[in-house]
C-alpha positions in Angstrom: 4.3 9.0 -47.5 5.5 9.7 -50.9 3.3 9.6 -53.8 4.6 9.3 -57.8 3.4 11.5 -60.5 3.3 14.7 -57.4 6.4 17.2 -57.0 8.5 16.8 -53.7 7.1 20.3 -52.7 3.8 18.7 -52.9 4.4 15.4 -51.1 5.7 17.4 -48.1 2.7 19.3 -48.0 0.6 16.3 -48.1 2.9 14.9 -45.3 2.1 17.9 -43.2 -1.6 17.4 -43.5 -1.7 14.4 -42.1 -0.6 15.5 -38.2 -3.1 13.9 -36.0 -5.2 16.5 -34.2 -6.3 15.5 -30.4 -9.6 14.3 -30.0 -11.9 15.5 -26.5 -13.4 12.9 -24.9 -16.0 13.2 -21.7 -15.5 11.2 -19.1 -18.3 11.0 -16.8 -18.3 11.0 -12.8 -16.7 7.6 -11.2 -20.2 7.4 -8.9 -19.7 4.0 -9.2 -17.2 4.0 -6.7 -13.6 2.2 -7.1 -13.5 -0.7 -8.6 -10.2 -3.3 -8.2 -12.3 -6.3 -8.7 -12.7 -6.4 -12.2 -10.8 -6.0 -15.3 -10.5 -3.0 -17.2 -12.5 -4.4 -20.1 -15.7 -6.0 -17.8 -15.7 -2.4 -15.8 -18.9 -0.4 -15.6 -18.1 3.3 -17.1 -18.8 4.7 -14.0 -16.3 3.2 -12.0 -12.5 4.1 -11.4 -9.5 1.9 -11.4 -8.0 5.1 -9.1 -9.8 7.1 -6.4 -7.1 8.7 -5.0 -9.1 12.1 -2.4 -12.4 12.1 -3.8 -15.4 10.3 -2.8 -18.2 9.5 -5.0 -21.7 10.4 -4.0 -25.5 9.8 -6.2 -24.8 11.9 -9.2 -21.1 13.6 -8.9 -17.7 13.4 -6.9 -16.6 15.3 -4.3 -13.0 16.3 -2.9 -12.2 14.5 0.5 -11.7 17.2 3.1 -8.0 17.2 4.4 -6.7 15.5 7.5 -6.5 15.8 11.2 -3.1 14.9 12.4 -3.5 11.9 15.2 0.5 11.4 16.4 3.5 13.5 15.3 7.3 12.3 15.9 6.7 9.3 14.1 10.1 8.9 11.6 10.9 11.8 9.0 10.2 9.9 5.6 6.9 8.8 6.6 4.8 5.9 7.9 5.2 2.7 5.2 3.3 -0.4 7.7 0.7 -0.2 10.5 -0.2 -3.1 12.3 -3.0 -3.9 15.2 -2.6 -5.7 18.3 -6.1 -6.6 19.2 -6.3 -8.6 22.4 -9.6 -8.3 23.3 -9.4 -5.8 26.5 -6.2 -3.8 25.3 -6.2 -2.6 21.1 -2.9 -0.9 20.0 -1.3 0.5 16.8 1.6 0.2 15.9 3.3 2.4 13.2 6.6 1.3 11.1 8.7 4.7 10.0 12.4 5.1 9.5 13.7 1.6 10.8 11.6 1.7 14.3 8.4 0.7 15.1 6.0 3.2 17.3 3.2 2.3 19.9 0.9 5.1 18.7 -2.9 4.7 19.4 -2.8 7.3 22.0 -2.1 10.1 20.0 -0.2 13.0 20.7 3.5 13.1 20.4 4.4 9.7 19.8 6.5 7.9 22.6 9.6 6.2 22.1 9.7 3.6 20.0 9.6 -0.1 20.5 12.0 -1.5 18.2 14.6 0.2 16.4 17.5 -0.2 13.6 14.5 -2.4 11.4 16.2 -2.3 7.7 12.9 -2.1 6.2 9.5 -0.7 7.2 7.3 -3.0 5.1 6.0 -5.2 7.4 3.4 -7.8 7.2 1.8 -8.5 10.0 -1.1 -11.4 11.2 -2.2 -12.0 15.2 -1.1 -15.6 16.4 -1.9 -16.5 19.9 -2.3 -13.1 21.5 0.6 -11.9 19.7 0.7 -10.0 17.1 4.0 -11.6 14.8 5.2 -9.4 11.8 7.9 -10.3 8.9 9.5 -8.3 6.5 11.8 -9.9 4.6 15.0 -8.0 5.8 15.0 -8.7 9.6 14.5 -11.1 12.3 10.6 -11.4 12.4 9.3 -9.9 15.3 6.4 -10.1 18.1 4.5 -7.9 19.9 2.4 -8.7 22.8 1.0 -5.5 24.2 3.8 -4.3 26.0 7.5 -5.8 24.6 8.7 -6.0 20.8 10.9 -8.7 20.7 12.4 -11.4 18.5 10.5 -14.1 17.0 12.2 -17.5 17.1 10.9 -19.7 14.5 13.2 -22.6 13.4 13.4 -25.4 10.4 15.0 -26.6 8.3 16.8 -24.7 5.4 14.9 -21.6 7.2 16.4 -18.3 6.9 14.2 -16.2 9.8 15.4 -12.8 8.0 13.7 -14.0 4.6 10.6 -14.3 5.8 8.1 -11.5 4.2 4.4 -13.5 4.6 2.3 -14.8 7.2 -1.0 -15.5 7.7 -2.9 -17.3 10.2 -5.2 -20.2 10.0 -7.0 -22.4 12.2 -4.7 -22.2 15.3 -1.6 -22.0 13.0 0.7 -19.9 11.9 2.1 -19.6 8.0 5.4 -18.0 6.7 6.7 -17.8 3.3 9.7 -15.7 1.9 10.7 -13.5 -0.5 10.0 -15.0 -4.1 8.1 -17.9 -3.2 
């Protein structure tokens, strides 16, 4: 900022002056827990918009312990969905990695996979009728029923199967939306 009546020499020193220095601010222990209710401004001080390995205790935080590693052969870049089938006398997982989809509640080495060649591993997945029907938004949706992943058929009109990336079920029925709606 240049002030009149004050040499050029002097005005640059005064500009120099001015530099902001960082200010250190303590930021207490998130022993509230996380918090994605609420908006940043109604937010308790204690509580964290990101928990991310630690778990909050009475009076301080401490760092989750590592992992134990439940299946391995499971895709190369990493699981991105899991899904449940949950029929009552049989429970499986399923894991999405790498364009296939993996039966893998039995740990180990993971078998070979159920369904393969999937353009996306996002999937969004609901039970329906002792099936457990996921979407994605790229492919055919699909069904599992304990023991065979296969094609869901769902027809309509206007309906593009492949767009489907939503479901959700509801008092005996079954409800699909697509991408961007």
């Amino acid at each position: 900022m240049f002030q009149p009546g004050i040499s050029q020499v002097a005005n640059r020193f005064l500009n120099q002056q001015r530099v902001q220095t960082p200010k250190v601010l303590a930021v207490d222990c998130p022993i509230g827990g996380w918090n994605a209710r609420d908006s940043l401004d109604s937010m308790e001080a204690e509580d964290a918009v990101i928990l991310d390995n630690w778990v909050p205790g009475f009076n301080d935080c401490f760092l989750r312990n590592g992992y134990v590693s439940f299946t391995t052969g499971v895709g190369t870049g990493g699981v991105e969905s899991m899904m449940v089938y949950d029929n009552l006398a049989n429970n499986h997982l399923l894991a999405a990695a790498d364009g296939n989809i993996y039966r893998i509640d039995q740990g180990g080495v993971a078998p070979a996979p159920l369904g393969t060649g999937f353009a996306n591993d996002r999937w969004q997945d609901d039970m329906f009728i002792g099936l457990t029907v996921m979407v994605n938004g790229a492919d055919i949706p699909q069904s599992y029923d304990g023991t065979t992943l296969a094609a869901l058929v769902l027809t309509g009109t206007g309906l593009t199967p492949a767009d489907l990336n939503g479901v959700l079920t509801h008092n005996s029925r079954a409800y699909f939306w697509e991408n961007a709606s």
